[in-house]
N, C-alpha and C positions, 0 to 999 in steps of 0.2 A: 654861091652854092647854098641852097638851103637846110638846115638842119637835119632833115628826114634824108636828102639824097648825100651830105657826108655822112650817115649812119652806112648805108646799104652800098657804099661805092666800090668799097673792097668784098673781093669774094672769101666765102667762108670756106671754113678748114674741109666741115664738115656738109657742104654743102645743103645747110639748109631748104624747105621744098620755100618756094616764091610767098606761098600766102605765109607761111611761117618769117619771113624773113620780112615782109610789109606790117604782121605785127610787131613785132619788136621796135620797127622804126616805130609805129605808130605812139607805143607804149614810151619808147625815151620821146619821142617830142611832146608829148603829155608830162613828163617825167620834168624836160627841161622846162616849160612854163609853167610849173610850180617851184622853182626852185627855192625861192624863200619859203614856203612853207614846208620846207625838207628839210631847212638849217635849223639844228638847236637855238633854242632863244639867246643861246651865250654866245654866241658869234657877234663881235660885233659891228664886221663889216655890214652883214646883213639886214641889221635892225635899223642899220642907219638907209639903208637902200629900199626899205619895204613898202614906206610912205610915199615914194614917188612908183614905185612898179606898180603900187595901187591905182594908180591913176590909167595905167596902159591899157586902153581898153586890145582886147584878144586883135592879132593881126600879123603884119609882115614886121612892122616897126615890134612890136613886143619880142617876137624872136628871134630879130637881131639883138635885141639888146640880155635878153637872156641868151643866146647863144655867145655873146662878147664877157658876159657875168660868168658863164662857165670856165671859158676859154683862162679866164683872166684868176679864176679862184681853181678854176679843178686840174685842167688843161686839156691838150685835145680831146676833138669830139670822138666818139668811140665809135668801131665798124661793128658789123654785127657778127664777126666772130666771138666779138667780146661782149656781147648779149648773150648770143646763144649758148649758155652754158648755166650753169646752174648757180654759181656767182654773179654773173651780169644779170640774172633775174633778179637776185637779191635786191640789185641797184636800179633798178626799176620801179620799186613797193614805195608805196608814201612810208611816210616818215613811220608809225604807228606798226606798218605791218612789217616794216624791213626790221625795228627793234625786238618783238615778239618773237623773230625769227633769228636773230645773235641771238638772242637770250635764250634761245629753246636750243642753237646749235651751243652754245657754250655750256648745257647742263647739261646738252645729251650725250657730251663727253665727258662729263663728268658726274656719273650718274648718282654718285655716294651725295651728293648735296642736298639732294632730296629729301633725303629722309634726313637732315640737321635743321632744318627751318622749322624751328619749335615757336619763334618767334611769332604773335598771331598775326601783327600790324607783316613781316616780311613773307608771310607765308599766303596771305590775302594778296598782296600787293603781285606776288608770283605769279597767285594760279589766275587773277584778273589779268597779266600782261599774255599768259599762255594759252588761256582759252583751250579748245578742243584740243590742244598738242597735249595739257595736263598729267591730262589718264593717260598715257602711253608715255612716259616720262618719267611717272610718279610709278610705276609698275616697273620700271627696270631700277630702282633707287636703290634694290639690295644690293648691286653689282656693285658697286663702288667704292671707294676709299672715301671715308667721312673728310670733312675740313676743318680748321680751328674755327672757333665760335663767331670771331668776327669776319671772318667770312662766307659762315651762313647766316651772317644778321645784312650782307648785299644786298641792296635792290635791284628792283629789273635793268633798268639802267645802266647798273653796274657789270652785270652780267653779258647783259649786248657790249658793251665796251670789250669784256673779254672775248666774247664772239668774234668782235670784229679785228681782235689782234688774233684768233686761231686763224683766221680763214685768210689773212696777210702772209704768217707765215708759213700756212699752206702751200702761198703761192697762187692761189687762186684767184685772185685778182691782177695779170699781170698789166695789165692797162692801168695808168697811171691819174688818168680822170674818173674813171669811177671806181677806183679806192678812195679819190678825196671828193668825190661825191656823196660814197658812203659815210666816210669821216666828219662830213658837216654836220651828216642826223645826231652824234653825238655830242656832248658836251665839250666844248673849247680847250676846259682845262681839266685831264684827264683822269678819272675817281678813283683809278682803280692803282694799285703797284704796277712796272713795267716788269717784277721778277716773278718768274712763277712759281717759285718755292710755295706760296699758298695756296694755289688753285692749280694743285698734280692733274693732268692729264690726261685720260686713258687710253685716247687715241689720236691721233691727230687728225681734223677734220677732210673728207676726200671731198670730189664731185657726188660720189655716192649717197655720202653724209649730210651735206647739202641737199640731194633728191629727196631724201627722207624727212627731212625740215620743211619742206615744201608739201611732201605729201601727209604730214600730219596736220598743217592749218588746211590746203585745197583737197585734201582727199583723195586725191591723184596728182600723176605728174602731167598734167593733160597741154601744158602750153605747145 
């Protein structure tokens, strides 16, 4: 079976229309033959794997062996119920735009953080990872409860790491390969505390909250 038809074999909850559900396939099989270029440099399975996938020129042979790479790191391949939602999009974005996107859903629940990064080097570093989401972000900052200083001296980085631990235990990912799909974009060994005593909560992240992460980098929710 090839990669695109285990994405689309099982039918969706929500029954997606046909051309919506041949994007998504299309989008993960794009998704899986980058996969080394979606793992943090600090994986080190990976770094040792990249010098040889470099050589696979595009083909049947490259997607077996990246469809064997997932199986074997993330685990099964996902249907497209677990696309179609506004988590399994997240798990679709190269590496760049899936972290932009924790890191915008992890302040936009915590919207007091904003306005603590006095810091110039963490406050550059921010609104460069945020881009257009910035302004709309940077305007709700009054709503929040501040944090201790070394936690608004974070980096972006840091911040998608807490993203991607709200939106776990949201629940929102309950497919099992692309939560550790997601998990590879980040660093191996984990930067952040596992207690939330320093980064209080305001909300806990929905599907909703997600649509909104989304329509602040694409401008709509158009997929």
């Amino acid at each position: 079976m090839s990669t695109r038809a285990a994405v689309v074999a099982h039918p969706a909850t929500e029954r997606p229309e046909p051309w919506h559900m041949a994007q998504l396939a299309l989008a993960f099989e794009r998704r899986l033959q980058h996969l080394p270029e979606g793992a943090d440099p600090s994986w080190p399975a990976w770094a040792a794997v990249r010098p040889t996938l470099a050589r696979l020129t595009p083909g049947a042979a490259r997607r077996r062996v990246m469809a064997s790479l997932f199986s074997r790191h993330c685990g099964p391949l996902p249907d497209v119920r677990a696309l179609a939602t506004p988590a399994g999009r997240l798990a679709l974005l190269d590496r760049l735009s899936l972290l932009s996107r924790l890191c915008a859903l992890a302040l936009l629940s915590r919207p007091g953080v904003m306005r603590c990064c006095v810091e110039r080097r963490t406050r550059q570093s921010i609104e460069a990872a945020l881009g257009p989401a910035m302004g709309a972000l940077r305007a709700s900052a009054h709503e929040g409860s501040v944090v201790p200083a070394h936690v608004a001296a974070w980096m972006p980085i840091q911040w998608a790491c807490v993203g991607y631990a709200d939106v776990c235990r949201a629940g929102a990912w309950p497919h099992l390969g692309l939560r550790r799909l997601v998990r590879l974009a980040l660093p191996a060994r984990w930067p952040v505390p596992l207690s939330g005593r320093d980064v209080p909560i305001t909300h806990v992240p929905t599907h909703e909250a997600l649509r909104q992460v989304h329509a602040l980098f694409d401008g709509d929710d158009a997929w």
